[in-house]
C-alpha positions as a Markdown table, in Angstrom:
| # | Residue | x | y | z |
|---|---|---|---|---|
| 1 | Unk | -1.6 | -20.6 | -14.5 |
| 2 | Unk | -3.6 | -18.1 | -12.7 |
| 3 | Unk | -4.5 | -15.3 | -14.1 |
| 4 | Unk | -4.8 | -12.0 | -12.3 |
| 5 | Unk | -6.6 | -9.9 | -14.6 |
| 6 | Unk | -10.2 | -10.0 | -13.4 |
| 7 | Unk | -8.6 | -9.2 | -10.1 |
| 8 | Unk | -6.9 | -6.6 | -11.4 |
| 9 | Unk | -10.0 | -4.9 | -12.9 |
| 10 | Unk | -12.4 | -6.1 | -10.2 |
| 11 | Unk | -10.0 | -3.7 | -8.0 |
| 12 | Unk | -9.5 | -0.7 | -10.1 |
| 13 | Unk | -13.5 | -0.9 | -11.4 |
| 14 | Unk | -15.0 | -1.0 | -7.6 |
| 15 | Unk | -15.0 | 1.4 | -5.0 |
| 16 | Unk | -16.7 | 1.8 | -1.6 |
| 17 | Unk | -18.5 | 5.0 | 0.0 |
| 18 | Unk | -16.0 | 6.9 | 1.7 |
| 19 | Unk | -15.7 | 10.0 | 4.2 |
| 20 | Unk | -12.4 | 10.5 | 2.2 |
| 21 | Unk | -12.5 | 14.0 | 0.6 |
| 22 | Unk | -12.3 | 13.7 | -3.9 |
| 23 | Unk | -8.9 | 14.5 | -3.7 |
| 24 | Unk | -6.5 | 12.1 | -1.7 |
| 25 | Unk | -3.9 | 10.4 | -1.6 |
| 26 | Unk | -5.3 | 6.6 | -2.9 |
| 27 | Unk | -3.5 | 3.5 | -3.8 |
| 28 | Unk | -4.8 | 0.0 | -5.5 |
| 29 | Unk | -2.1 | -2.5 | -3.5 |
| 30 | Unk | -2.4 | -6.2 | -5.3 |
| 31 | Unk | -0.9 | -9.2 | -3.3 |
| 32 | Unk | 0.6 | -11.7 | -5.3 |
| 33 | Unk | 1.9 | -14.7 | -3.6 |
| 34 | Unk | 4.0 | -17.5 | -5.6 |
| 35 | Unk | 5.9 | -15.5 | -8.2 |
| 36 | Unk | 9.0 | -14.4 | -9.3 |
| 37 | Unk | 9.9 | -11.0 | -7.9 |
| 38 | Unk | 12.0 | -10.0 | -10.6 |
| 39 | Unk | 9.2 | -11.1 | -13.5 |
| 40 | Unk | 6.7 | -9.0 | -11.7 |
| 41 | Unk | 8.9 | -6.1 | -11.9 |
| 42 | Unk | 10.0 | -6.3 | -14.9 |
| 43 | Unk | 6.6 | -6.4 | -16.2 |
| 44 | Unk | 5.1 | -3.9 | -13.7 |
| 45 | Unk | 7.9 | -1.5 | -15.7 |
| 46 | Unk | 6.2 | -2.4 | -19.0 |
| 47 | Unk | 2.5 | -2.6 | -17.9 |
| 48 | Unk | 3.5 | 1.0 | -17.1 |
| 49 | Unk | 5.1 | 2.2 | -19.8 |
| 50 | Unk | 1.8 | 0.3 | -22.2 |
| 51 | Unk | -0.6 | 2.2 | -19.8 |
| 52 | Unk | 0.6 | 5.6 | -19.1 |
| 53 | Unk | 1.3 | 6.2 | -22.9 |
| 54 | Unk | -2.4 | 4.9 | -23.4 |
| 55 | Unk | -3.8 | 7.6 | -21.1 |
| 56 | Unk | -3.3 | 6.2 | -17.5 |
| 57 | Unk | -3.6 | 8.5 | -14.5 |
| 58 | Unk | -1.4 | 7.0 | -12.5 |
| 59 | Unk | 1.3 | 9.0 | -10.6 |
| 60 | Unk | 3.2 | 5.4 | -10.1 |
| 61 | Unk | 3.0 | 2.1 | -10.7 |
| 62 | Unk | 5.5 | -0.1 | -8.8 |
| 63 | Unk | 5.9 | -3.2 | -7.4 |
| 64 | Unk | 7.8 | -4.7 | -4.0 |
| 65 | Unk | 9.0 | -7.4 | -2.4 |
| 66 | Unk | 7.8 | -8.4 | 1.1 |
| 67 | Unk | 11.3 | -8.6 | 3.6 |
| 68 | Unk | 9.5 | -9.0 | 7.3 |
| 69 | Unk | 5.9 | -10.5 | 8.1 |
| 70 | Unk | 4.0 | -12.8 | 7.1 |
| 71 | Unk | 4.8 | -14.9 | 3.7 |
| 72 | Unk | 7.9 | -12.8 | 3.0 |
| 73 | Unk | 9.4 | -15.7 | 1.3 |
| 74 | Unk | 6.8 | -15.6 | -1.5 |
| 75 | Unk | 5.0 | -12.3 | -1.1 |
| 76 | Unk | 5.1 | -9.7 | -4.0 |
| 77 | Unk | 2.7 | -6.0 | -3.8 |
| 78 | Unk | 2.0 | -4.4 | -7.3 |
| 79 | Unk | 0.9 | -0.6 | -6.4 |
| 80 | Unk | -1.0 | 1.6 | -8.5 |
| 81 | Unk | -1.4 | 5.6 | -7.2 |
| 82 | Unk | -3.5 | 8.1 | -8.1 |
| 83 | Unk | -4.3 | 11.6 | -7.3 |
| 84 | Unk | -7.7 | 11.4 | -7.0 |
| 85 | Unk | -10.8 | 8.6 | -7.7 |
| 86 | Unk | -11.8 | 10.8 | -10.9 |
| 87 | Unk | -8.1 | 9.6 | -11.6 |
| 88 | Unk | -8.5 | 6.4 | -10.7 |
| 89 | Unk | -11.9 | 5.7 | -12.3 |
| 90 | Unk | -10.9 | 6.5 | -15.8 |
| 91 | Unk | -7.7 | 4.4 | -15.0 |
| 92 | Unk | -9.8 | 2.0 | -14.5 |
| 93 | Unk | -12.1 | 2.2 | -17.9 |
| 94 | Unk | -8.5 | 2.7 | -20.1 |
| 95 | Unk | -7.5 | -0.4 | -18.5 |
| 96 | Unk | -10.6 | -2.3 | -19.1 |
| 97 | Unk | -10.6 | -1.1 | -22.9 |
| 98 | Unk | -7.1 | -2.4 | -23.7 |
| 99 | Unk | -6.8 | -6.3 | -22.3 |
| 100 | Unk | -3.3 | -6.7 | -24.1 |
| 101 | Unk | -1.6 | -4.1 | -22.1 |
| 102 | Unk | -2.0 | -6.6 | -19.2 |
| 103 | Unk | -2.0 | -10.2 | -21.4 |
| 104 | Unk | 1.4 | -8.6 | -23.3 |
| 105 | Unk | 3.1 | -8.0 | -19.6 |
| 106 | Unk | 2.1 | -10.0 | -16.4 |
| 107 | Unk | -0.3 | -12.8 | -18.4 |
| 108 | Unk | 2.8 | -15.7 | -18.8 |
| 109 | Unk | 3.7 | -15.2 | -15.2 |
| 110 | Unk | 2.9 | -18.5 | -13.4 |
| 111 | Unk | 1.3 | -18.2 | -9.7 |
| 112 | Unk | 1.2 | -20.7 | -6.7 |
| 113 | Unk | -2.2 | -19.0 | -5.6 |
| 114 | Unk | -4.8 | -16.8 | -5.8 |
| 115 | Unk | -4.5 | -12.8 | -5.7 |
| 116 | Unk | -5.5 | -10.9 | -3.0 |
| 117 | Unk | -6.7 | -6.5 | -3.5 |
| 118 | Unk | -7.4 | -3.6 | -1.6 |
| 119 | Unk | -7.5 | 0.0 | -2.2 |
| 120 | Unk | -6.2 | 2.4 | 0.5 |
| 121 | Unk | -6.7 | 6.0 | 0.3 |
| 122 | Unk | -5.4 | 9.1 | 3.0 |
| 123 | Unk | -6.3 | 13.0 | 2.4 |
| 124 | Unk | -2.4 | 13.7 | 2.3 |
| 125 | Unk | -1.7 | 14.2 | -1.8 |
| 126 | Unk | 1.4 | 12.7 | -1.1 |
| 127 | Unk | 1.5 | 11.1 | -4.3 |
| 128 | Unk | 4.9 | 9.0 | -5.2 |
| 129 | Unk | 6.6 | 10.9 | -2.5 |
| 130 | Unk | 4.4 | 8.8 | 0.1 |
| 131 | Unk | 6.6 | 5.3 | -1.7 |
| 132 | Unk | 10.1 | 5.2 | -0.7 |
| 133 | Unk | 12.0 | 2.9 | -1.3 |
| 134 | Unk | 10.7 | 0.9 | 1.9 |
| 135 | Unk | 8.0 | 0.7 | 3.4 |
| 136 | Unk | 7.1 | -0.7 | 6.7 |
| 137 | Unk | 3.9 | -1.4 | 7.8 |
| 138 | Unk | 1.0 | -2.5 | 10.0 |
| 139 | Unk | -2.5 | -2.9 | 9.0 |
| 140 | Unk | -5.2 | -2.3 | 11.7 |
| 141 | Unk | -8.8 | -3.0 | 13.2 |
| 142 | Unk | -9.5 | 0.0 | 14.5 |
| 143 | Unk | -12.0 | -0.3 | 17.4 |
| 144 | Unk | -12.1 | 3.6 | 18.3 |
| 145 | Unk | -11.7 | 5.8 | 15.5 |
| 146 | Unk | -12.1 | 9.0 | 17.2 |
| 147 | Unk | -9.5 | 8.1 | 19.6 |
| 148 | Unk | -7.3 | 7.0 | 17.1 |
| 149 | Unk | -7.5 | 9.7 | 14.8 |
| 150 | Unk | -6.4 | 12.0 | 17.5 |
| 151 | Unk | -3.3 | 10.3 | 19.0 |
| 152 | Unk | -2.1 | 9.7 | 14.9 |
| 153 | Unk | -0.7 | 13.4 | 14.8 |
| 154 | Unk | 1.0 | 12.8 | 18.2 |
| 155 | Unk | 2.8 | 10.1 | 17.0 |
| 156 | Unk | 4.0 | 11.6 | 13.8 |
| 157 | Unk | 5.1 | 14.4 | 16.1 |
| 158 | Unk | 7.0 | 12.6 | 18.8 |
| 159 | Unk | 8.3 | 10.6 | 15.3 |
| 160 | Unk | 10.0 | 13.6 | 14.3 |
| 161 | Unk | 11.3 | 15.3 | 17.5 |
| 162 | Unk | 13.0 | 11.6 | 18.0 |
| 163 | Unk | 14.6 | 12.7 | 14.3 |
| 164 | Unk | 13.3 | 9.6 | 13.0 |
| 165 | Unk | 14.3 | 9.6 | 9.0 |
| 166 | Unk | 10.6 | 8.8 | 7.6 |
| 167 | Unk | 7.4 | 10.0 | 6.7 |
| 168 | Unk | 5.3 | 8.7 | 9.0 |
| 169 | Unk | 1.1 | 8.5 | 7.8 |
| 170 | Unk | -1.9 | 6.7 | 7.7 |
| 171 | Unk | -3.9 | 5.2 | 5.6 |
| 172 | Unk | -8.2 | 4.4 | 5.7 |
| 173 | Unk | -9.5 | 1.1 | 3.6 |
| 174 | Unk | -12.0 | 2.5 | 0.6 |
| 175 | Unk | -12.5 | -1.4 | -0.6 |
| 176 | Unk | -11.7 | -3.7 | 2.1 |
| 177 | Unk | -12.2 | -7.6 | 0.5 |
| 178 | Unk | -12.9 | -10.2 | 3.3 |
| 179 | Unk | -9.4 | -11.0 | 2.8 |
| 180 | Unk | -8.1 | -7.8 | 4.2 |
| 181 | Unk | -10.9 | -7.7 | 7.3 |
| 182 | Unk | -10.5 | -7.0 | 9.9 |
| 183 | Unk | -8.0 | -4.7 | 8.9 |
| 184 | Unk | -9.9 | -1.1 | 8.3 |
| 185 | Unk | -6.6 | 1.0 | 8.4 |
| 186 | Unk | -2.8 | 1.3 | 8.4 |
| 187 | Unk | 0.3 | 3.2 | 10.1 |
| 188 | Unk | 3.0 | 3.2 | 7.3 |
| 189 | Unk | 6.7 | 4.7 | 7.6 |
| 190 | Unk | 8.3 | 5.7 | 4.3 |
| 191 | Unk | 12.2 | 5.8 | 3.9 |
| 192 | Unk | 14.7 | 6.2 | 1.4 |
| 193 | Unk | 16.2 | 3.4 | 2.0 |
| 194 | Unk | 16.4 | 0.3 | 4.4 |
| 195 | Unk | 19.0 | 2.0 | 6.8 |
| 196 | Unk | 16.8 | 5.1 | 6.9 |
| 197 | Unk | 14.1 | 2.5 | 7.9 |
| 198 | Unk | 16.2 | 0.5 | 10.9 |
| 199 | Unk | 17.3 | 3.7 | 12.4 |
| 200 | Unk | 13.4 | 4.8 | 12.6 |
| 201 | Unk | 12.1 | 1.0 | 13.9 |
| 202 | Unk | 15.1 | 1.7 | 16.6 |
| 203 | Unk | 13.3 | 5.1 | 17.9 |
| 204 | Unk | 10.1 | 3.6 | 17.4 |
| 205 | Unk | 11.6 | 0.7 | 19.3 |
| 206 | Unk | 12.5 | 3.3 | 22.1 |
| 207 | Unk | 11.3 | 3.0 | 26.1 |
| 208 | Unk | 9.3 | 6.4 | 25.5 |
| 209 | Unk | 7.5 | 5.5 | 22.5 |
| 210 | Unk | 6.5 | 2.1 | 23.1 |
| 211 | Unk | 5.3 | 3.1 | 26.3 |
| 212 | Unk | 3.1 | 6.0 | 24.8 |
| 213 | Unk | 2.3 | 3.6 | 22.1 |
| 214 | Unk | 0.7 | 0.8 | 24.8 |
| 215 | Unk | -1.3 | 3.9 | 26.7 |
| 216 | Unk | -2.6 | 5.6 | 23.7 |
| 217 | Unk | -2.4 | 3.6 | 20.4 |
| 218 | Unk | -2.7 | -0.1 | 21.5 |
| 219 | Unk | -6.3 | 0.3 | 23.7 |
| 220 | Unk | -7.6 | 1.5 | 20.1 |
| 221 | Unk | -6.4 | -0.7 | 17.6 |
| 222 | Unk | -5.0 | -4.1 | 17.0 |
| 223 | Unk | -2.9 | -5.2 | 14.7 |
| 224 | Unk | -3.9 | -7.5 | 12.0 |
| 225 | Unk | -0.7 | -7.8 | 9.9 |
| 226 | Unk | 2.8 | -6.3 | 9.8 |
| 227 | Unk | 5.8 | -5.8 | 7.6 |
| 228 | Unk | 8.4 | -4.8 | 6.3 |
| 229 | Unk | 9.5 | -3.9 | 2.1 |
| 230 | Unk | 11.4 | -2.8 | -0.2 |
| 231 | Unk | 10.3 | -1.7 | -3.8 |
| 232 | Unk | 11.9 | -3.6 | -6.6 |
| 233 | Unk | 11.4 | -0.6 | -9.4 |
């Protein structure tokens, strides 16, 4: 059995220096690879409950299963949000101070391998309206941030004019493990649902935006990982 809990706190405890503003939008995504999906949501729901009536700051707690990309057929993502790091620091110490919430919930769950972390943060405040219930993804290696940073807006733009059903963001990496490098940042889209998702890949699949995509995203950023999920609670 391997045990995720000094993962779990090694994650929530650490955080890198950051041009991210106190107040963001910020997100503690675990990887687990080898496990049941329906186990790790039903004990995400009960971590939860144990945590949040503890003191927890979290504004979710949720897990997913991986559809598209890489390891889909084994690939599980427990997310923890927050508000702010103030939030997510004394998250962090509640945890740490109360083992059994996480020995009583996700501790019996067997794993095929090793769990990976990373904490991703955006100055949006979305909060749990940023997590639909799907998620598609891809994580970047930005190689030009300024350029990037600019076209982002233009995208989301042309993303709605196109009447694409999603929110449509970014996120920076505040603790990248080796794991995750070279991946520094991610373009998410956020639906209600997975038809809300397919009709938004279609116009993102579109001759215009693909084209404007190649010109002005691709030069600046290549993609380490993509995917596709769907949120189990």
């Amino acid at each position: 059995m391997i045990k995720i809990y000094k993962t779990f706190l090694i994650s929530l405890g650490l955080l890198a220096i950051s041009i991210l503003p106190s107040k963001a939008f910020i997100v503690d995504v675990w990887e687990v690879r080898g496990a049941n999906p329906q186990e790790i949501s039903e004990a995400t729901i009960a971590f939860k409950e144990k945590a949040m009536a503890g003191g927890a700051k979290y504004t979710a707690f949720r897990s997913s299963t991986k559809l598209r990309g890489d390891n889909s057929n084994d690939t599980t993502f427990v997310y923890g949000y927050y508000d702010s790091y103030e939030d997510q620091m004394e998250t962090a110490a509640i945890v740490a101070e109360n083992p059994n919430w996480f020995n009583s919930t996700y501790g019996e769950i067997e794993f095929d391998s090793s769990v990976n972390s990373v904490t991703w943060a955006n100055n949006s405040t979305l909060g749990e309206a940023a997590a639909g219930q799907t998620i598609g993804y891809a994580t970047l290696e930005v190689e030009s941030g300024i350029n990037f940073v600019l076209n982002v807006p233009i995208m989301q733009e042309m993303m709605r004019e196109a009447g694409a059903p999603v929110i449509v963001d970014t996120l920076q990496c505040a603790m990248c493990p080796s794991s995750v490098l070279p991946a520094n940042a991610m373009i998410y889209f956020s639906s209600a649902n997975p038809v809300d998702m397919g009709k938004a890949l279609d116009i993102f699949a579109s001759e215009e935006m693909q084209r404007w995509m190649f010109a002005n995203m691709a030069p600046h950023a290549n993609i380490v990982d993509q995917g596709v999920v769907v949120f189990n609670n």
